[in-house]
C-alpha positions as CSV (number, residue, x, y, z in Angstrom):
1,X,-67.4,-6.9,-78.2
2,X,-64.1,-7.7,-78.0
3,X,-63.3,-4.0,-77.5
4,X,-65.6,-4.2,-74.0
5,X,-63.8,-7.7,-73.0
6,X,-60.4,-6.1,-73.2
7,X,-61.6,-3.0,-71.2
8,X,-63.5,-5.1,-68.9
9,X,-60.3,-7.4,-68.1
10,X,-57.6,-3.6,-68.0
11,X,-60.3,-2.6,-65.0
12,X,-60.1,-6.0,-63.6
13,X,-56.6,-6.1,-63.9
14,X,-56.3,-2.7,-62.4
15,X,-58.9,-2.9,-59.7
16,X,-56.7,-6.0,-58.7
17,X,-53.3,-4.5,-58.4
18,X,-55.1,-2.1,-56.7
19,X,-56.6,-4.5,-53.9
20,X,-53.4,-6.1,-53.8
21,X,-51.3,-2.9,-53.3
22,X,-53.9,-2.5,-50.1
23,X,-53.0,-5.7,-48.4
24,X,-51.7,-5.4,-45.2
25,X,-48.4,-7.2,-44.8
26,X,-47.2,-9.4,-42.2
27,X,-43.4,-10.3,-41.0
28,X,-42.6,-13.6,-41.5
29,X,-42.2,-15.8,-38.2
30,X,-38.1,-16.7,-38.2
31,X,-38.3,-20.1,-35.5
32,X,-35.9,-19.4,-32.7
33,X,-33.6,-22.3,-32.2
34,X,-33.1,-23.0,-28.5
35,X,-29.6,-25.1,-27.2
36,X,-28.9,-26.4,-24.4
37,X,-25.5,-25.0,-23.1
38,X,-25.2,-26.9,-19.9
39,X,-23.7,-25.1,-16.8
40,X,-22.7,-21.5,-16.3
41,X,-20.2,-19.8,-14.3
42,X,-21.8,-17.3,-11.7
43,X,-21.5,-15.3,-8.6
44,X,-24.1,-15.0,-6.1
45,X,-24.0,-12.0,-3.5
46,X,-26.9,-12.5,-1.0
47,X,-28.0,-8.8,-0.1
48,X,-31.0,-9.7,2.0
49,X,-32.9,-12.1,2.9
50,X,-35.1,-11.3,-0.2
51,X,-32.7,-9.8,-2.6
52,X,-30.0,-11.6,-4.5
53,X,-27.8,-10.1,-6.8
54,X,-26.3,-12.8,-9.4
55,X,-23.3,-11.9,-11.7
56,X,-21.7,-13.1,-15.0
57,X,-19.0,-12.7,-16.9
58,X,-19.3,-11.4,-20.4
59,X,-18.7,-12.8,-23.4
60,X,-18.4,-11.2,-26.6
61,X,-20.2,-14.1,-28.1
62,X,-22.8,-15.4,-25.6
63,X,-23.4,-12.8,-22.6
64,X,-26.8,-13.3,-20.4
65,X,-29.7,-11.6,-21.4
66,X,-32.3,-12.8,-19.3
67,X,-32.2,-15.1,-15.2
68,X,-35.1,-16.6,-14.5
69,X,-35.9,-17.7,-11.0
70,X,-37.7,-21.0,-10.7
71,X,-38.6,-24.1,-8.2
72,X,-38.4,-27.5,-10.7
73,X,-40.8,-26.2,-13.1
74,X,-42.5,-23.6,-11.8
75,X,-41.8,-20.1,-12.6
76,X,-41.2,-17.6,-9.5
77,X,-39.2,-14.3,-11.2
78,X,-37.9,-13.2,-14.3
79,X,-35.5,-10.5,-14.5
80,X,-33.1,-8.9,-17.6
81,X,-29.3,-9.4,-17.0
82,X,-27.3,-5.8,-17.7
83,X,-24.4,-3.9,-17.5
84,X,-23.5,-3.3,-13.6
85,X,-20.1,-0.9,-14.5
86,X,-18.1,-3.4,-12.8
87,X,-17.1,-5.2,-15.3
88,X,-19.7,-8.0,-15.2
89,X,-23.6,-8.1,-16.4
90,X,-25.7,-8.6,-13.0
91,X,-29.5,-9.4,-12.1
92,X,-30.8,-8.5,-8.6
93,X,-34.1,-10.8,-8.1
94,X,-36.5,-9.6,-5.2
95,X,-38.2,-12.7,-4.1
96,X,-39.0,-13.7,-0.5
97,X,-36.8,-16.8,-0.5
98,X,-37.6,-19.4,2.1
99,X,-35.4,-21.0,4.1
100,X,-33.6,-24.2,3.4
101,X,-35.7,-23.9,0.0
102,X,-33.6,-25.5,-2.9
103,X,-34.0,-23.2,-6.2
104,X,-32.9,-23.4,-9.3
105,X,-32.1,-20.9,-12.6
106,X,-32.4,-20.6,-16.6
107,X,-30.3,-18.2,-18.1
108,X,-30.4,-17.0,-21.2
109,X,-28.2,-15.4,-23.8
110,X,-28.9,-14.7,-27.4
111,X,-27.0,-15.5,-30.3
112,X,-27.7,-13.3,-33.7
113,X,-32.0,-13.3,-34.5
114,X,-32.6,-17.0,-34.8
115,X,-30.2,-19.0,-31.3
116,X,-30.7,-18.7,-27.7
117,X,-28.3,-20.5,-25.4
118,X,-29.6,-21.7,-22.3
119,X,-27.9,-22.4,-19.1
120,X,-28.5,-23.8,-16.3
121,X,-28.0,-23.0,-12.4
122,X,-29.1,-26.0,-9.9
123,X,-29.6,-26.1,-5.8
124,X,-28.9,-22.9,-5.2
125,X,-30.2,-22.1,-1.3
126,X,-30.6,-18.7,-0.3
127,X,-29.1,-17.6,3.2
128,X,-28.5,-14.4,3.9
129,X,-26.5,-14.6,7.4
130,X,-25.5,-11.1,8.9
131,X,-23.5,-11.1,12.2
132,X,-22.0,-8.0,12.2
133,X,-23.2,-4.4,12.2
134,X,-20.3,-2.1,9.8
135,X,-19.6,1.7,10.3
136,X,-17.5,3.6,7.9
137,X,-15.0,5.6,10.8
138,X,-13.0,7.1,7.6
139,X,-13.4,7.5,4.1
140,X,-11.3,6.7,1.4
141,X,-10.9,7.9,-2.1
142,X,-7.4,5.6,-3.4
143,X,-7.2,3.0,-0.6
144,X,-2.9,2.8,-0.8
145,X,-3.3,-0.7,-0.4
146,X,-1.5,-3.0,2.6
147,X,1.8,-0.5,2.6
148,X,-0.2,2.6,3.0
149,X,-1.5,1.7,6.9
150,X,-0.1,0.5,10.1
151,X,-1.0,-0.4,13.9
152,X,1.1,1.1,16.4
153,X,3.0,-1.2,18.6
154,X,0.3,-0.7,21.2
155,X,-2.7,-1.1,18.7
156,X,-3.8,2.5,20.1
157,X,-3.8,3.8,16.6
158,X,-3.8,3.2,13.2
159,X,-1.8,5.6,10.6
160,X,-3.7,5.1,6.5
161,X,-2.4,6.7,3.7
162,X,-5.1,7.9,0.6
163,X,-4.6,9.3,-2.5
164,X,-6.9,12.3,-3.2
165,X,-6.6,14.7,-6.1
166,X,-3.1,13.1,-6.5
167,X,-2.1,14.3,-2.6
168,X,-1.0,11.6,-0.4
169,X,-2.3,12.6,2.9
170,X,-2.0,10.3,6.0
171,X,-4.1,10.3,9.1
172,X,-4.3,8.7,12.6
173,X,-6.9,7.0,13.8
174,X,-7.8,6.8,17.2
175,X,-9.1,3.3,17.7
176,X,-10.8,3.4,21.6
177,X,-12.6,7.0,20.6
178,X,-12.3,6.8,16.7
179,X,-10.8,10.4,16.4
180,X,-9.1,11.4,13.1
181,X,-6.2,13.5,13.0
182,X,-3.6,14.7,10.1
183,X,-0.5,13.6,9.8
184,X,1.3,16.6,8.7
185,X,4.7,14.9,7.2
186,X,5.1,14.3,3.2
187,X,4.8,10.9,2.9
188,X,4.4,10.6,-0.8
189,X,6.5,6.8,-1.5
190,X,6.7,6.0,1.7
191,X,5.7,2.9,3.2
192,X,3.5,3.3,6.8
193,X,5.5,2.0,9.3
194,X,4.6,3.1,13.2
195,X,7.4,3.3,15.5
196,X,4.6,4.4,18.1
197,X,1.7,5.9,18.7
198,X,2.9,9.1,17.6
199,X,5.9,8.2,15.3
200,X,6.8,7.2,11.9
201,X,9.6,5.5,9.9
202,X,9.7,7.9,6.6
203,X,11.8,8.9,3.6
204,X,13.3,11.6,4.9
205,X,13.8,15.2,3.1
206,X,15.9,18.3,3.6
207,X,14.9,19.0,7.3
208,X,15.6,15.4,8.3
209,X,18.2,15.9,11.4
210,X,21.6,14.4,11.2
211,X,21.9,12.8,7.8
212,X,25.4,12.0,7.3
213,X,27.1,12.1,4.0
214,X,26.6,9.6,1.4
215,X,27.1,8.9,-1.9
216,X,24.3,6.9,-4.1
217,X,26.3,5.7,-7.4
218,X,23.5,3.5,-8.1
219,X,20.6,6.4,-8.1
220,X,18.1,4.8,-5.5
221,X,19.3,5.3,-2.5
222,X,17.0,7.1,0.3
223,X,17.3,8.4,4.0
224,X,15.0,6.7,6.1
225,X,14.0,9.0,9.0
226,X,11.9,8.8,12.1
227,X,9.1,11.2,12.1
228,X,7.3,12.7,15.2
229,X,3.8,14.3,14.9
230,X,4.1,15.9,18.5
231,X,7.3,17.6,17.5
232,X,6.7,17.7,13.7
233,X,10.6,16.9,13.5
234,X,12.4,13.7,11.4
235,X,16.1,12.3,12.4
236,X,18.0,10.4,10.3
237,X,17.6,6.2,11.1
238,X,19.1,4.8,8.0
239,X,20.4,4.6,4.3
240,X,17.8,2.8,2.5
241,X,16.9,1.4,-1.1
242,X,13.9,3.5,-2.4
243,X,13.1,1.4,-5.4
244,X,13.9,-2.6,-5.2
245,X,13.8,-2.3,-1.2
246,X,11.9,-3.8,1.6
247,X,11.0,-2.5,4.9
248,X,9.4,-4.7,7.8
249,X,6.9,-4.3,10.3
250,X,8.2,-2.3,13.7
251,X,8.1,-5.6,15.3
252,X,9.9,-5.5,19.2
253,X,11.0,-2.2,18.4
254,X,13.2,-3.5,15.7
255,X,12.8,-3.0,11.5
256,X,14.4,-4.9,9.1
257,X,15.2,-3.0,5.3
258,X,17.4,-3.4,2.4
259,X,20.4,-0.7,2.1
260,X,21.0,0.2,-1.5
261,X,21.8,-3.0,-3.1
262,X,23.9,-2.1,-5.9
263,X,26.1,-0.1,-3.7
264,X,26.1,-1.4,0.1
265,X,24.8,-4.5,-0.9
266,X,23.4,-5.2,2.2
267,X,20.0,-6.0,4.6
268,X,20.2,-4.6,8.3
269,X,18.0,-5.4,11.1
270,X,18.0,-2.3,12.9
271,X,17.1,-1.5,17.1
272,X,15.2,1.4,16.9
273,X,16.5,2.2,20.6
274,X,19.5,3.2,19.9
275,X,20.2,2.6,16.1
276,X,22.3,-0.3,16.1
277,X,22.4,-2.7,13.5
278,X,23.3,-6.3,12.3
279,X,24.5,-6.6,9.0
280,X,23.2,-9.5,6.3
281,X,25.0,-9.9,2.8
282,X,22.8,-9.6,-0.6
283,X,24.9,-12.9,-1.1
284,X,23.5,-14.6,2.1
285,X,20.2,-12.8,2.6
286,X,17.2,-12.5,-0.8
287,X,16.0,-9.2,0.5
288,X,12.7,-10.0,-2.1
289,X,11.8,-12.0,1.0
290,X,12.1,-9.8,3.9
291,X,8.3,-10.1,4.7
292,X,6.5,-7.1,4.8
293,X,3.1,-8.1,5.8
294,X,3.4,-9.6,9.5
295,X,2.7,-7.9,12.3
296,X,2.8,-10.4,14.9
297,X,6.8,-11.7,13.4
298,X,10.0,-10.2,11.8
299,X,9.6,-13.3,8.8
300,X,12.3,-14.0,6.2
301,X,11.2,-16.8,3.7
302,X,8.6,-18.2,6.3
303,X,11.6,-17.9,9.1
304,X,11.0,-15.9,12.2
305,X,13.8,-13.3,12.9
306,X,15.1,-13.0,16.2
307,X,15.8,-9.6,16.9
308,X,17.6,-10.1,19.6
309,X,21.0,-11.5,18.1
310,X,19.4,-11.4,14.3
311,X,19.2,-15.4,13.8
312,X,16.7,-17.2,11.5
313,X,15.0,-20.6,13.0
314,X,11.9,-22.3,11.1
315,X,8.5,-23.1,13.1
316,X,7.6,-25.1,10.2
317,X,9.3,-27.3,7.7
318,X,7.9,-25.8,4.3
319,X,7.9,-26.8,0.2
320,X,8.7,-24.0,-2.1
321,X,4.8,-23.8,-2.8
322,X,3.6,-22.4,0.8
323,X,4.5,-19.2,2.8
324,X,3.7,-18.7,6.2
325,X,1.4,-15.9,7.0
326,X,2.1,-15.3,10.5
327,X,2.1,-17.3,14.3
328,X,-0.7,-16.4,17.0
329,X,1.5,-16.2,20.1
330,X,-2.0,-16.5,22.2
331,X,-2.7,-19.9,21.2
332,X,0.1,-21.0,18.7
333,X,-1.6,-21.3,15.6
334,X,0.5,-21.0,12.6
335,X,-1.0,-19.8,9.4
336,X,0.1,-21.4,6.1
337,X,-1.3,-20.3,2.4
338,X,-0.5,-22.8,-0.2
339,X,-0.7,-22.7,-4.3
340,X,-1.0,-25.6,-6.5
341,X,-2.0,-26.2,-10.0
342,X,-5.4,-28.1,-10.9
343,X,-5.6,-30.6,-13.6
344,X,-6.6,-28.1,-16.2
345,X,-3.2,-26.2,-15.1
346,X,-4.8,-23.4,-13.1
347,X,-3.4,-21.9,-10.3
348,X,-5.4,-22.9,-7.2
349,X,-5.2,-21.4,-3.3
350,X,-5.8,-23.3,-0.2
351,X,-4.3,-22.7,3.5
352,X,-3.5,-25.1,6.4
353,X,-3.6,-24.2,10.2
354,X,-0.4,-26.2,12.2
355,X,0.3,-26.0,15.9
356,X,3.4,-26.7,17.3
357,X,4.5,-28.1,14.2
358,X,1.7,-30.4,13.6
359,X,-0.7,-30.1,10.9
360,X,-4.0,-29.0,12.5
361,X,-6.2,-28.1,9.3
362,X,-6.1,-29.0,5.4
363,X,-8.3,-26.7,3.4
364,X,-9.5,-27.5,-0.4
365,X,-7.7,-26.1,-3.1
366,X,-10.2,-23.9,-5.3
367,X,-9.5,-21.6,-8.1
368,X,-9.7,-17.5,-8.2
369,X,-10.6,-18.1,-3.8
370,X,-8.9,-15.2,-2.2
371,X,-9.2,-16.6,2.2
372,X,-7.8,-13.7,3.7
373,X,-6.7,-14.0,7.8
374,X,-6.5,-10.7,10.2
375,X,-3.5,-9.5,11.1
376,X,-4.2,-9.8,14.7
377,X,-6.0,-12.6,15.6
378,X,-8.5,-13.4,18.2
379,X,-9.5,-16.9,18.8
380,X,-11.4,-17.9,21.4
381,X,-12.1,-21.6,21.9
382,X,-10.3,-22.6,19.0
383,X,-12.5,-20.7,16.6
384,X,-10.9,-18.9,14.2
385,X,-12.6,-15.8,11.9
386,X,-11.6,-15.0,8.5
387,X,-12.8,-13.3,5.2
388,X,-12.7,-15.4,1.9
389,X,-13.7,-14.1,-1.5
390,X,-14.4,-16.6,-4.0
391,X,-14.4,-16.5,-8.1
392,X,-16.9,-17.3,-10.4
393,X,-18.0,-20.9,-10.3
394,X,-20.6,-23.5,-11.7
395,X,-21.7,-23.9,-8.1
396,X,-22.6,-20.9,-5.5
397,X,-20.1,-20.0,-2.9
398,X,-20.8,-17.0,-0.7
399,X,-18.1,-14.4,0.0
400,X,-17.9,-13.0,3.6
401,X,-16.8,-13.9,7.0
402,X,-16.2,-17.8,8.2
403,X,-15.3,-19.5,11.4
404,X,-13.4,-22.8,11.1
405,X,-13.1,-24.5,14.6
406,X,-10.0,-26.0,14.7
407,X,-11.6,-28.7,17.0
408,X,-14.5,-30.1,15.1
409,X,-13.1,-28.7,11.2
410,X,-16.7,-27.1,10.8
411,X,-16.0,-24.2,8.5
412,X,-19.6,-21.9,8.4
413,X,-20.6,-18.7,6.7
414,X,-21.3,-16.1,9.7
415,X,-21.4,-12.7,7.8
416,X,-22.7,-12.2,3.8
417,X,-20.3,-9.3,2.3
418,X,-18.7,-9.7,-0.6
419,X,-15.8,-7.0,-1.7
420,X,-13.3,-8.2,-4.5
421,X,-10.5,-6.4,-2.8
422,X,-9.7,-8.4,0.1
423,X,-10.1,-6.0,3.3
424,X,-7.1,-6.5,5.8
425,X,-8.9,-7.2,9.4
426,X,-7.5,-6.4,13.1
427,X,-9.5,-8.7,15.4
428,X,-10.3,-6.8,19.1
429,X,-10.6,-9.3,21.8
430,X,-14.4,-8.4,22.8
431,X,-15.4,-9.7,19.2
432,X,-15.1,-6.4,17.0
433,X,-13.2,-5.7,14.0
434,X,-11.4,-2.9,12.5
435,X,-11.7,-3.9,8.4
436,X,-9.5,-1.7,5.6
437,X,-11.5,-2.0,2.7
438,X,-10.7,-0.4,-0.4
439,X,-13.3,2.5,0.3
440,X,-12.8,3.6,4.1
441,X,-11.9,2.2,7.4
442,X,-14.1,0.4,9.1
443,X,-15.3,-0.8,12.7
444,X,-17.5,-4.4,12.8
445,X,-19.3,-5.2,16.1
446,X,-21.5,-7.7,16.6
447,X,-25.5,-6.9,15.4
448,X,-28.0,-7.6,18.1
């Protein structure tokens, strides 16, 4: 009997291991823990009126996974946050946003298998504001950056460098017909400068006419030369420092450049006329600060240059911490950019707007803004246009175009574009723009 009982219990015992090796298993439920990480720094890039692209930066620790679009509680979109090859992770959310609507986001990041961080994104307002219609009149591959292009004196044309397949090649760009044409010179190093509208100042090379003998002990002296498309000749205009020098605007048919300055040691402001020169000591005269930038003023350390008889005189009484930008002869606007540093020791950028010496307009000071101003202006009314490109922030600020009215000090958002490298604008005076942007040339006019 016993015999049976133990043979009995063995196929018991078996038959159980058995069922048990059948069992289906189930993964055991780990309980996410969800924090509250407060605010978030954030870009938003209106791209239409229902389309909005929002942007973070990563973090190795905590990078978004996950926006969700929402009004108070309710749930409207929800949309992964991924790679965009710029650098930053980036959502675009298609919802038909209505206006003056207030929104709000939840954005999430994961942590290892068991956190999720949650941040938060209030008021945000959608406006997608479009006031100007772009066309891409050239191409470029290497955008040379604000030495690679210039206006001729008569703003006829506009000379560009670009880089492509490691060939500098420079064109002229017809701005009444928007014609392209090669420039044929070598102008690899040199800095665009327009003489006219079919002339450039150059380093020279071994057909430059009448280059007079000189010696370069130092090793970076150049010939600067005057180049002419219609005759495809260059003449000599002066002895120049390739590597630590400047070289102005052709401003009143004058330029202003360093000579070599371990050798001559001087800065000349030259009369393209006829060549003639005034002389400034490296002793006297920081050639770091010959301005290379203004079109509208020969500027040394935020002085205007007379080139008549080569004196300095100040518009404006500046700190060390401001530069002036440049003077709008039309209406006598003077443009001031300012740096400061915030309570948390960052670097911050504002700008003021003077007129005859009296402080017209005191912007904010705001980190990682970039408020860029045309080279030729064109205010009407006391409007002012300008581009501004703003950082990421805990709050939403739209890059693009503004007007500030000088009058009233309303600053408004006319044009939605966002571009991290600032495009350098030429205002025309029936409201169009010709914008160099790091990927072509282009002309603005206003949409219908």
């Amino acid at each position: 009997m016993k015999k049976y009982l133990r043979l009995i219990a063995v196929v018991l015992f078996i038959s159980a291991c058995s069922k048990q090796d059948n069992l289906p298993t189930f993964p055991v439920s780990i309980k996410s823990v969800v924090k509250d990480a407060g605010l978030i720094k954030f870009k938003a890039i209106p791209l239409a009126d229902n389309q909005l692209k929002m942007s973070f930066m990563k973090d190795d620790n905590k990078t978004p996974a996950k926006i969700v679009l929402k009004v108070d509680t309710t749930t409207l979109a929800t949309m992964p946050v991924t790679d965009d090859g710029a650098g930053y992770v980036s959502a675009t959310i298609n919802y038909a946003f209505k206006p003056g609507q207030t929104y709000n986001f939840l954005v999430q990041s994961s942590v290892g298998k068991d956190t999720t961080y949650v941040y938060k994104i209030p008021a945000y307002t959608h406006a997608y504001i479009k006031k100007y219609n772009y066309q891409k009149i050239l191409p470029l591959k290497y955008n040379q950056g604000p030495q690679g292009f210039d206006l001729s004196p008569s703003r006829r044309y506009m000379f560009i460098q670009d880089d492509i397949n490691n060939v500098i090649q420079t064109s002229r760009i017809d701005l009444q017909t928007l014609a392209v044409d090669k420039v044929n010179f070598d102008l690899t190093g040199s800095p665009i400068r327009a003489v006219s509208d079919h002339e450039l100042l150059a380093f020279g090379n071994k057909s430059t006419l009448n280059v007079p003998a000189y010696t370069d002990p130092g090793n970076e002296a150049d010939v600067l030369a005057r180049y002419d498309m219609n005759t495809n000749q260059s003449s000599f205009v002066d002895i120049v420092s390739r590597s630590y020098g400047r070289i102005s605007r052709v401003i009143n048919n004058h330029v202003m450049v360093t000579n070599p300055i371990f050798s001559a040691k001087t800065a000349s402001l030259i009369d393209l006329s006829n060549l003639s020169d005034i002389k400034y000591s490296l002793n006297d005269v920081d050639f770091r600060f010959i301005d290379q930038y203004s079109f509208g003023h020969l500027l040394y350390k935020s002085m205007v240059v007379n080139t008549t008889n080569g004196s300095f005189s100040t518009p404006i009484n500046l700190n060390d911490d401001s530069g002036l930008l440049d003077i709008d002869d039309a209406t006598g606007y003077a443009f001031v950019t300012s740096i400061q540093k915030s309570a948390n020791n960052d670097l911050t950028t504002g700008f003021t707007i003077y007129k005859n010496k009296t402080l017209i307009y005191q912007s904010d000071f705001k980190y990682a803004r970039s408020s860029s101003f045309p080279i030729i202006y064109n205010i009407k009314n006391d409007v002012v246009t300008f581009y501004q490109y703003f950082g990421f922030d805990t709050q939403a600020n739209i890059d693009g175009y503004y007007t500030l009215n000088l009058k009233t000090k309303e600053l408004k958002l006319i044009d939605a574009n966002s571009s991290s490298y600032v495009g350098t604008d030429y205002q025309l005076k029936d409201g169009s723009v010709f914008s160099v942007r790091l990927d072509g040339v282009y002309k603005l006019t206003a949409a219908n």
